[in-house]
N, C-alpha and C positions, 0 to 999 in steps of 0.2 A: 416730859416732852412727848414720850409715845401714848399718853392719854390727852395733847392736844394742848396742853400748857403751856403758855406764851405764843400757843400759833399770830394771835392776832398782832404779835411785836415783830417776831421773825418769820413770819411767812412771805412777804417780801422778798428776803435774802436767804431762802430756801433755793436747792441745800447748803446748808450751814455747814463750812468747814470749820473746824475748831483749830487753835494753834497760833502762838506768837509768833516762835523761834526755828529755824532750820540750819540745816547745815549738808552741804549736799557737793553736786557740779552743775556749772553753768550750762545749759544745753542749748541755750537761744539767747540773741540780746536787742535790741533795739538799735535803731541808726544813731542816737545820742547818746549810746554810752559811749565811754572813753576808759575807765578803769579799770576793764574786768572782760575777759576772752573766753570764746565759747572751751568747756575742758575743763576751764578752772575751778580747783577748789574754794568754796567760800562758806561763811557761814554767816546768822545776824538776828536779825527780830523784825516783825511788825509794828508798825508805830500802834502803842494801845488804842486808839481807835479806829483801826482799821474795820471793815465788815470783812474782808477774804481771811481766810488761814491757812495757814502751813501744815496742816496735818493731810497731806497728800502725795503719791508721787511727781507733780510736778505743783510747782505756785510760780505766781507770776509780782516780783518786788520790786522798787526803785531800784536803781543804784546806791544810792544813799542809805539804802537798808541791808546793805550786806560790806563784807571785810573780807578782804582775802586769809582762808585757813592756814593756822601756820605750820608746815609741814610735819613735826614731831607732833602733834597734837592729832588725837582721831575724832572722826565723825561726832563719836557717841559721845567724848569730854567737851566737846564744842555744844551741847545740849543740856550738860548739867549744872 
């Protein structure tokens, strides 16, 4: 990639975040959700064809693409 490899595929969708899966808290949400409250813990996946990723401090995902965390369980086993 850093000698320019597939520029002409993903140059478009530069930069390219990489990542399915997250596992975090809700900080924002849109006026149509209903399931899930700013605060909360959740965790989930990108649907495989997504072009955004998860590998960032924030991402931006459906509702549909996350579950609420279940409280005994941490961050880091909600990722493996």
């Amino acid at each position: 990639m850093r000698a320019g490899y597939g520029r002409s595929i993903f140059e478009p969708l530069m930069p390219l975040i990489l990542g399915r899966d997250i596992s975090g808290e809700v900080a924002a949400i849109g006026n149509s959700v209903r399931s899930l409250g700013i605060g909360q813990e959740v965790f989930g996946a990108l649907h495989p064809t997504a072009v955004r990723g998860t590998y960032t401090d924030y991402a931006i995902l459906a509702e549909d693409e996350l579950a609420p965390k279940p409280a005994p369980i941490s961050h880091v086993v909600c990722l493996v």
